[in-house]
C-alpha positions as CSV (number, residue, x, y, z in Angstrom):
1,X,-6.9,25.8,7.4
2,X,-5.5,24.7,10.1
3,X,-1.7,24.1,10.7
4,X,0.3,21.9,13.2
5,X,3.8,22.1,14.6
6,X,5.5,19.0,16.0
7,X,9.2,17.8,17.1
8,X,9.9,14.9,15.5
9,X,12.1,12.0,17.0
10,X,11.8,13.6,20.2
11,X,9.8,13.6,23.2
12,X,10.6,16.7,24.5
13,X,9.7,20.8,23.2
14,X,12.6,22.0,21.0
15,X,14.6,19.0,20.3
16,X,13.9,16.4,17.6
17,X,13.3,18.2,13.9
18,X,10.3,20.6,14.0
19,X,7.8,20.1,11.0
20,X,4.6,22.0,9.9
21,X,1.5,19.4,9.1
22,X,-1.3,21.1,7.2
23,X,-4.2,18.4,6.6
24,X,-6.1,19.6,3.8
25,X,-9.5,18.4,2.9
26,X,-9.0,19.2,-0.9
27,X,-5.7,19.7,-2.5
28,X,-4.5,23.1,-3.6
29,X,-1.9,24.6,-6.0
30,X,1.6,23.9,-5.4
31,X,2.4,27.4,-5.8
32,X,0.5,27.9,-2.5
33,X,2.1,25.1,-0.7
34,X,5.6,26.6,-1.7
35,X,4.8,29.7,-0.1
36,X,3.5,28.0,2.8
37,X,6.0,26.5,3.9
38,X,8.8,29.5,2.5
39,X,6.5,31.1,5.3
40,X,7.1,28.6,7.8
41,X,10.9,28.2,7.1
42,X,11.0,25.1,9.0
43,X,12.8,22.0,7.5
44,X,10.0,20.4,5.9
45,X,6.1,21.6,5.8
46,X,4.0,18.3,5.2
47,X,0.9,18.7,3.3
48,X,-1.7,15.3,3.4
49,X,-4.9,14.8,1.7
50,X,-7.3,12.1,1.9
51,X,-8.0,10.1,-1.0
52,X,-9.8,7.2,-0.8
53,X,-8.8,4.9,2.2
54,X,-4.6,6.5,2.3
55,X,-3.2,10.0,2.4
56,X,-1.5,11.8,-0.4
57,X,1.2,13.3,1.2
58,X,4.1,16.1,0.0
59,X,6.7,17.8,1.6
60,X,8.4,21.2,1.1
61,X,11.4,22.9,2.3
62,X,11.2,26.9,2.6
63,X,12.7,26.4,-1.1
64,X,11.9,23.1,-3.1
65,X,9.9,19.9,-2.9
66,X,11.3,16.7,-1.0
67,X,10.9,13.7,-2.7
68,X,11.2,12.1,0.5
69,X,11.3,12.9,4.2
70,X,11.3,10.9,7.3
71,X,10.4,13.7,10.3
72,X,7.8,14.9,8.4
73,X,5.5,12.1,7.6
74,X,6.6,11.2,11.5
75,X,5.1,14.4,12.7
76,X,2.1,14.2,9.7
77,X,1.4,10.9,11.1
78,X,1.3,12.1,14.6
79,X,-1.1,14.8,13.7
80,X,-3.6,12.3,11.8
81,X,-3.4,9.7,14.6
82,X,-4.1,11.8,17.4
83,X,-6.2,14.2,16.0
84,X,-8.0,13.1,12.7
85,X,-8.2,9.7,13.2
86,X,-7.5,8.7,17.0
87,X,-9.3,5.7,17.1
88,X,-6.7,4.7,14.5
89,X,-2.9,2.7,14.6
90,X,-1.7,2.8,11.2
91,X,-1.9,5.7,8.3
92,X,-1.1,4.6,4.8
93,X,0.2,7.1,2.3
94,X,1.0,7.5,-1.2
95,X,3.7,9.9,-2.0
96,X,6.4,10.8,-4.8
97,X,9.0,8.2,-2.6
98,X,6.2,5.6,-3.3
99,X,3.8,4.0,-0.7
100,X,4.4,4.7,2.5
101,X,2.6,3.9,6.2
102,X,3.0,4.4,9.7
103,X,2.5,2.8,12.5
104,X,1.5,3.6,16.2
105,X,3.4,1.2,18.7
106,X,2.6,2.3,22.1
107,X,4.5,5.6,22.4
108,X,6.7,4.9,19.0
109,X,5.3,6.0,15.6
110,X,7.1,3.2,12.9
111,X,8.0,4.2,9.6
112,X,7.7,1.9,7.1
113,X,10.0,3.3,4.3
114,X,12.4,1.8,1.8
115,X,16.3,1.6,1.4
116,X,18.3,2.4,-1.4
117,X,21.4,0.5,-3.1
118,X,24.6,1.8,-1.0
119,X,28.0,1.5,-3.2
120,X,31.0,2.3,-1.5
121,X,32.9,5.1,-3.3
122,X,37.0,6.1,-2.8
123,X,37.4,8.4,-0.4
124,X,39.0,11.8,-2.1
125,X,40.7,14.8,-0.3
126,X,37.6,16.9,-1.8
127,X,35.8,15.0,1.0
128,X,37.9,15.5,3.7
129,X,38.5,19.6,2.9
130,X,34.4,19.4,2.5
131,X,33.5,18.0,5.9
132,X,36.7,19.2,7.6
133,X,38.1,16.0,8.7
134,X,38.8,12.4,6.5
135,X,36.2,10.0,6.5
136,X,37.9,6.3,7.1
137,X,34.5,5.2,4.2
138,X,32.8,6.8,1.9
139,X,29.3,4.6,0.8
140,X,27.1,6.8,-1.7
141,X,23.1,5.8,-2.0
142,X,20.5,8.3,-2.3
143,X,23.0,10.5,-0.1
144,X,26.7,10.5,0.4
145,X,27.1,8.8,3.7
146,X,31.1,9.3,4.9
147,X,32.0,7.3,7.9
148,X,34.3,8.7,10.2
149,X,36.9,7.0,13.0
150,X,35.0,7.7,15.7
151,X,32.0,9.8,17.3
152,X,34.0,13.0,18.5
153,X,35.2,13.7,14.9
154,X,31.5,13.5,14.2
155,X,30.2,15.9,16.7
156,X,33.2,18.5,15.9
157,X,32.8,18.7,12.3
158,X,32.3,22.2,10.7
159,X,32.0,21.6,6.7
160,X,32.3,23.8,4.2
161,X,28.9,23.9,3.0
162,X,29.8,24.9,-0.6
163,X,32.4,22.4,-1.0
164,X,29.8,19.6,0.1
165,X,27.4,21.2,-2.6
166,X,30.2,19.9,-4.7
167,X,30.4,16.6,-3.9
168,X,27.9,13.6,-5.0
169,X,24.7,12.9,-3.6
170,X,21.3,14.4,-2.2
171,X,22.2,15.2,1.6
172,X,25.8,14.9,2.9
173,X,25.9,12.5,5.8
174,X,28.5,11.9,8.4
175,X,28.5,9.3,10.7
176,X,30.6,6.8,13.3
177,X,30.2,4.5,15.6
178,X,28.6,5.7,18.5
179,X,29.1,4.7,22.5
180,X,25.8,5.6,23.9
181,X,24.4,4.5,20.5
182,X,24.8,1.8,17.7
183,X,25.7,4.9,15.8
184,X,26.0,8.7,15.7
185,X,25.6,10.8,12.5
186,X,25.0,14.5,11.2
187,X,23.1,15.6,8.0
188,X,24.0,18.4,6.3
189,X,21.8,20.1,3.7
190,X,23.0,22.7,2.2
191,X,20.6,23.5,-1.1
192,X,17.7,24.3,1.6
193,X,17.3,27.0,4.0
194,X,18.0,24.9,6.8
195,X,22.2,23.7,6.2
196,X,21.9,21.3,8.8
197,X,19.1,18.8,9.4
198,X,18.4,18.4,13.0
199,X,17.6,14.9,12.6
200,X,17.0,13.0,8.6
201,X,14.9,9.8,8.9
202,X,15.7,9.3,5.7
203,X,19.1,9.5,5.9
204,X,18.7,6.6,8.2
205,X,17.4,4.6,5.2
206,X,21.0,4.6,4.2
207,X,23.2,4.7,7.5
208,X,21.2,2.4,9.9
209,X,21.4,0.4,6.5
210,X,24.7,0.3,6.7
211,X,25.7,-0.3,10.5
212,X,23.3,-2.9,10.7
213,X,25.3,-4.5,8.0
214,X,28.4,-3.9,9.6
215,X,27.9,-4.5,13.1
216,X,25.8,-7.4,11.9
217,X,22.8,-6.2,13.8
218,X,19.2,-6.0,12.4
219,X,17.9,-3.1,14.8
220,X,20.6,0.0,15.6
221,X,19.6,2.5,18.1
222,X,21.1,5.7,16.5
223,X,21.6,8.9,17.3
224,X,21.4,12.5,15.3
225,X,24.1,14.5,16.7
226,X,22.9,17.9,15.6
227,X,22.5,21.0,18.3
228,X,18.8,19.7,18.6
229,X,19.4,15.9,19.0
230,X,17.0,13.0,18.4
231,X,16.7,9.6,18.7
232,X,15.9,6.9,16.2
233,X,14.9,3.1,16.4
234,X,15.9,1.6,12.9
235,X,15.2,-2.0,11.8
236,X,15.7,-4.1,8.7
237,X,12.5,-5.7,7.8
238,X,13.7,-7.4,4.2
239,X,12.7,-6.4,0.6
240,X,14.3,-3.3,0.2
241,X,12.4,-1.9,3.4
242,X,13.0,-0.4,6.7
243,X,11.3,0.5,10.0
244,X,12.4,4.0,11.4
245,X,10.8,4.5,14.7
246,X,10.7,7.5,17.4
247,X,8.6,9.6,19.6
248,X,7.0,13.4,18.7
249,X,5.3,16.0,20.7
250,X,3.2,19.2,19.7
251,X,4.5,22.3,20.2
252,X,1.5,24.3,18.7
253,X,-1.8,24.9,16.4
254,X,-2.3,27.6,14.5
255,X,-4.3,28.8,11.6
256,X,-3.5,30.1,7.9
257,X,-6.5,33.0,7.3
258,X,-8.2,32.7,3.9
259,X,-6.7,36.2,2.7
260,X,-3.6,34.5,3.1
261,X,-4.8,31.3,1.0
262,X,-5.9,33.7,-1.4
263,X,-2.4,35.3,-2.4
Protein backbone atom coordinates (compact mmCIF):
# COMPACT_ATOMS: atom_id res chain seq x y z
CA UNK A 1 0.00 0.00 0.00
CA UNK A 2 1.56 2.72 -1.04
CA UNK A 3 1.86 6.13 0.89
CA UNK A 4 2.60 9.74 -0.28
CA UNK A 5 4.06 12.71 1.49
CA UNK A 6 3.33 16.20 0.25
CA UNK A 7 3.73 20.06 1.51
CA UNK A 8 0.67 21.64 1.21
CA UNK A 9 0.21 25.37 0.38
CA UNK A 10 3.61 25.51 -0.55
CA UNK A 11 5.82 25.17 -3.49
CA UNK A 12 8.86 24.53 -1.84
CA UNK A 13 10.37 21.05 0.38
CA UNK A 14 9.60 21.69 4.09
CA UNK A 15 7.29 24.64 4.19
CA UNK A 16 3.53 24.47 3.63
CA UNK A 17 1.77 21.58 6.12
CA UNK A 18 3.12 18.16 5.35
CA UNK A 19 0.34 15.45 4.91
CA UNK A 20 0.45 11.55 4.37
CA UNK A 21 -2.02 10.43 1.27
CA UNK A 22 -2.63 6.67 1.25
CA UNK A 23 -5.08 5.84 -1.80
CA UNK A 24 -6.64 2.67 -1.04
CA UNK A 25 -8.31 0.46 -3.49
CA UNK A 26 -10.76 -1.00 -0.81
CA UNK A 27 -11.45 0.56 2.49
CA UNK A 28 -10.00 -0.85 5.73
CA UNK A 29 -10.74 -0.73 9.46
CA UNK A 30 -10.48 2.48 11.15
CA UNK A 31 -8.50 0.96 13.84
CA UNK A 32 -5.77 0.59 11.12
CA UNK A 33 -6.02 3.99 9.80
CA UNK A 34 -5.57 5.36 13.38
CA UNK A 35 -2.47 3.63 13.70
CA UNK A 36 -1.42 4.68 10.48
CA UNK A 37 -1.33 7.83 10.79
CA UNK A 38 -0.32 7.69 14.96
CA UNK A 39 2.73 6.20 12.96
CA UNK A 40 3.07 8.95 10.65
CA UNK A 41 2.66 11.76 13.37
CA UNK A 42 2.17 14.31 10.79
CA UNK A 43 -0.87 16.77 11.09
CA UNK A 44 -3.24 14.95 9.16
CA UNK A 45 -2.85 11.34 7.24
CA UNK A 46 -5.60 11.41 4.33
CA UNK A 47 -7.04 8.14 3.41
CA UNK A 48 -9.32 8.22 -0.23
CA UNK A 49 -11.15 5.44 -1.78
CA UNK A 50 -12.90 5.23 -4.93
CA UNK A 51 -16.49 4.79 -5.00
CA UNK A 52 -18.23 5.11 -7.92
CA UNK A 53 -17.28 8.30 -10.00
CA UNK A 54 -15.94 10.52 -6.39
CA UNK A 55 -13.58 9.67 -3.56
CA UNK A 56 -14.39 8.83 -0.06
CA UNK A 57 -12.04 10.66 1.78
CA UNK A 58 -11.02 10.74 5.83
CA UNK A 59 -8.52 12.31 7.73
CA UNK A 60 -6.58 11.49 10.89
CA UNK A 61 -4.38 13.23 13.29
CA UNK A 62 -1.65 10.94 15.12
CA UNK A 63 -4.74 10.90 17.76
CA UNK A 64 -8.42 11.43 16.40
CA UNK A 65 -10.44 11.84 13.28
CA UNK A 66 -10.85 15.36 11.52
CA UNK A 67 -14.06 16.10 10.47
CA UNK A 68 -12.56 18.40 8.14
CA UNK A 69 -9.25 19.44 6.78
CA UNK A 70 -8.07 21.71 4.19
CA UNK A 71 -4.11 20.68 3.55
CA UNK A 72 -4.93 17.37 3.42
CA UNK A 73 -7.50 16.90 0.77
CA UNK A 74 -5.02 19.67 -0.92
CA UNK A 75 -2.12 17.26 -0.86
CA UNK A 76 -4.85 14.03 -1.48
CA UNK A 77 -5.87 15.85 -4.35
CA UNK A 78 -2.38 16.44 -5.64
CA UNK A 79 -1.60 12.89 -5.30
CA UNK A 80 -4.83 11.63 -7.38
CA UNK A 81 -4.30 14.34 -10.08
CA UNK A 82 -0.86 13.65 -10.77
CA UNK A 83 -0.61 10.27 -10.20
CA UNK A 84 -3.93 8.26 -10.32
CA UNK A 85 -5.71 10.25 -12.58
CA UNK A 86 -3.35 12.71 -14.56
CA UNK A 87 -5.30 13.18 -17.44
CA UNK A 88 -7.74 14.57 -14.91
CA UNK A 89 -8.64 18.60 -13.54
CA UNK A 90 -11.11 18.18 -10.94
CA UNK A 91 -11.57 15.21 -8.02
CA UNK A 92 -14.88 15.08 -6.35
CA UNK A 93 -15.17 13.68 -2.80
CA UNK A 94 -17.56 12.74 -0.30
CA UNK A 95 -16.44 13.08 3.22
CA UNK A 96 -17.88 13.60 6.95
CA UNK A 97 -17.62 17.73 6.20
CA UNK A 98 -20.04 16.83 3.19
CA UNK A 99 -19.16 16.94 -0.59
CA UNK A 100 -16.25 18.28 -1.41
CA UNK A 101 -14.01 18.80 -4.96
CA UNK A 102 -10.95 20.14 -6.11
CA UNK A 103 -9.75 21.74 -8.76
CA UNK A 104 -6.50 21.95 -10.92
CA UNK A 105 -5.97 25.63 -12.21
CA UNK A 106 -2.66 25.74 -13.88
CA UNK A 107 -0.23 25.38 -10.94
CA UNK A 108 -3.09 26.11 -8.14
CA UNK A 109 -5.22 23.19 -6.76
CA UNK A 110 -8.89 25.00 -5.70
CA UNK A 111 -10.70 23.88 -2.86
CA UNK A 112 -14.20 24.01 -3.03
CA UNK A 113 -15.30 23.87 0.67
CA UNK A 114 -17.94 25.49 2.70
CA UNK A 115 -18.08 28.36 5.45
CA UNK A 116 -19.65 28.35 8.64
CA UNK A 117 -21.92 31.04 10.54
CA UNK A 118 -19.26 33.42 12.34
CA UNK A 119 -20.89 35.32 15.54
CA UNK A 120 -18.86 37.75 17.11
CA UNK A 121 -18.36 36.91 20.84
CA UNK A 122 -16.97 39.57 23.86
CA UNK A 123 -13.70 39.43 24.17
CA UNK A 124 -12.74 38.11 27.89
CA UNK A 125 -9.31 38.42 29.82
CA UNK A 126 -9.43 34.32 29.61
CA UNK A 127 -8.58 35.17 25.99
CA UNK A 128 -5.99 37.41 26.31
CA UNK A 129 -3.97 35.27 29.33
CA UNK A 130 -4.71 32.22 26.64
CA UNK A 131 -3.04 33.66 23.57
CA UNK A 132 -0.75 35.96 25.48
CA UNK A 133 -1.78 39.22 24.16
CA UNK A 134 -5.70 40.94 23.79
CA UNK A 135 -7.43 40.31 20.74
CA UNK A 136 -9.13 43.84 19.53
CA UNK A 137 -12.34 40.90 18.13
CA UNK A 138 -13.22 37.88 19.03
CA UNK A 139 -15.78 36.06 16.06
CA UNK A 140 -16.46 32.19 17.06
CA UNK A 141 -17.60 29.77 13.92
CA UNK A 142 -16.43 26.28 13.72
CA UNK A 143 -13.19 27.70 15.52
CA UNK A 144 -12.53 30.73 17.69
CA UNK A 145 -11.04 33.24 15.41
CA UNK A 146 -9.42 36.38 17.76
CA UNK A 147 -8.28 39.27 15.76
CA UNK A 148 -5.51 40.99 16.92
CA UNK A 149 -4.20 44.94 16.30
CA UNK A 150 -1.80 44.19 14.05
CA UNK A 151 0.53 41.38 12.34
CA UNK A 152 3.60 41.54 14.82
CA UNK A 153 1.34 40.72 17.79
CA UNK A 154 0.40 37.85 15.59
CA UNK A 155 3.74 36.44 14.78
CA UNK A 156 4.97 36.89 18.59
CA UNK A 157 2.25 35.15 20.22
CA UNK A 158 3.25 32.31 22.61
CA UNK A 159 -0.26 30.83 24.08
CA UNK A 160 -0.79 28.90 26.71
CA UNK A 161 -1.95 25.87 25.16
CA UNK A 162 -4.01 24.53 28.14
CA UNK A 163 -5.73 27.76 28.70
CA UNK A 164 -6.80 27.75 24.91
CA UNK A 165 -8.08 24.13 25.53
CA UNK A 166 -10.26 26.08 27.73
CA UNK A 167 -11.79 28.41 25.72
CA UNK A 168 -14.68 27.78 22.97
CA UNK A 169 -14.28 26.38 19.70
CA UNK A 170 -12.51 23.49 17.55
CA UNK A 171 -8.99 25.18 16.65
CA UNK A 172 -7.89 28.54 18.22
CA UNK A 173 -7.13 31.07 15.53
CA UNK A 174 -5.32 34.30 15.67
CA UNK A 175 -5.23 36.58 13.06
CA UNK A 176 -4.56 40.60 11.82
CA UNK A 177 -4.32 42.41 9.14
CA UNK A 178 -1.41 41.62 7.21
CA UNK A 179 1.12 44.06 5.03
CA UNK A 180 2.47 41.68 2.54
CA UNK A 181 -0.96 39.95 2.75
CA UNK A 182 -4.68 40.71 2.99
CA UNK A 183 -4.22 38.93 6.22
CA UNK A 184 -1.87 37.01 8.51
CA UNK A 185 -3.06 34.25 11.05
CA UNK A 186 -1.78 31.39 13.30
CA UNK A 187 -3.75 28.07 14.23
CA UNK A 188 -3.19 26.52 17.21
CA UNK A 189 -4.31 22.94 18.02
CA UNK A 190 -3.74 21.88 21.01
CA UNK A 191 -5.91 18.42 21.49
CA UNK A 192 -3.61 16.84 18.63
CA UNK A 193 -0.05 15.97 18.53
CA UNK A 194 0.82 18.72 16.48
CA UNK A 195 -0.07 22.23 19.00
CA UNK A 196 0.39 24.33 16.14
CA UNK A 197 -0.96 23.92 12.60
CA UNK A 198 1.58 25.00 10.04
CA UNK A 199 -0.99 26.22 7.85
CA UNK A 200 -5.27 25.23 8.43
CA UNK A 201 -7.27 25.56 5.14
CA UNK A 202 -10.01 25.24 7.02
CA UNK A 203 -9.48 27.74 9.32
CA UNK A 204 -9.52 29.92 6.35
CA UNK A 205 -13.23 28.95 5.88
CA UNK A 206 -13.70 31.19 8.79
CA UNK A 207 -10.98 34.00 8.64
CA UNK A 208 -10.68 34.80 4.83
CA UNK A 209 -14.58 34.76 5.60
CA UNK A 210 -14.20 37.29 7.65
CA UNK A 211 -11.58 39.78 6.08
CA UNK A 212 -13.17 39.56 2.96
CA UNK A 213 -16.23 40.92 4.84
CA UNK A 214 -14.34 43.44 6.39
CA UNK A 215 -11.99 44.76 3.95
CA UNK A 216 -14.97 44.39 1.57
CA UNK A 217 -12.94 42.19 -0.71
CA UNK A 218 -14.18 38.90 -2.28
CA UNK A 219 -10.60 37.18 -2.80
CA UNK A 220 -7.83 37.84 0.30
CA UNK A 221 -4.38 36.66 -0.35
CA UNK A 222 -3.49 35.35 3.29
CA UNK A 223 -0.84 34.25 4.97
CA UNK A 224 -0.14 31.30 7.74
CA UNK A 225 2.44 32.79 9.89
CA UNK A 226 3.63 29.58 11.48
CA UNK A 227 7.59 28.51 11.57
CA UNK A 228 6.77 26.67 8.20
CA UNK A 229 4.67 29.35 6.34
CA UNK A 230 2.26 28.94 3.47
CA UNK A 231 0.31 30.83 1.29
CA UNK A 232 -3.35 30.77 0.53
CA UNK A 233 -5.65 32.24 -2.31
CA UNK A 234 -9.28 32.43 -0.67
CA UNK A 235 -12.48 33.47 -2.57
CA UNK A 236 -16.09 33.89 -1.79
CA UNK A 237 -18.05 32.03 -4.29
CA UNK A 238 -21.79 32.45 -2.65
CA UNK A 239 -24.00 29.84 -0.88
CA UNK A 240 -22.32 29.15 2.03
CA UNK A 241 -19.10 28.18 -0.12
CA UNK A 242 -15.53 29.00 -0.58
CA UNK A 243 -12.53 28.54 -2.87
CA UNK A 244 -9.18 27.99 -0.96
CA UNK A 245 -6.45 27.78 -3.39
CA UNK A 246 -2.49 27.00 -3.24
CA UNK A 247 0.41 25.09 -4.62
CA UNK A 248 1.95 21.55 -3.14
CA UNK A 249 5.09 19.57 -3.86
CA UNK A 250 6.10 15.85 -3.03
CA UNK A 251 8.60 15.26 -0.73
CA UNK A 252 8.44 11.37 -0.85
CA UNK A 253 6.78 7.74 -1.68
CA UNK A 254 7.04 5.13 0.48
CA UNK A 255 5.36 1.86 1.24
CA UNK A 256 3.40 0.32 4.32
CA UNK A 257 4.52 -3.68 4.23
CA UNK A 258 1.54 -6.15 4.66
CA UNK A 259 2.96 -7.36 8.16
CA UNK A 260 2.35 -4.02 9.09
CA UNK A 261 -1.38 -3.90 7.61
CA UNK A 262 -1.76 -6.93 9.42
CA UNK A 263 -1.23 -5.65 13.09
Amino acid sequence: MKQYIVDAFTDKPFSGNPAAVVILDRPIPDRLMQRIAAENNLAETAFAVKEGDVYNLRWFTPSMEEELCGHATLAASFVILNFVEPDADEVRYTSIGGPLSVRRTGELYELNFPTFALTEIPVTDAMERAFGARPVHAILGLDLNCVFADEETVRALEPDYALLKTLPGRIWNATARGSAYDCVSRSFTPETAVPEDPVCGSAHCQIADYWAKTLGKTVIRAFQASPRGGELRCELLGNGRIALAGKAVLVAVGEWTPAALQN
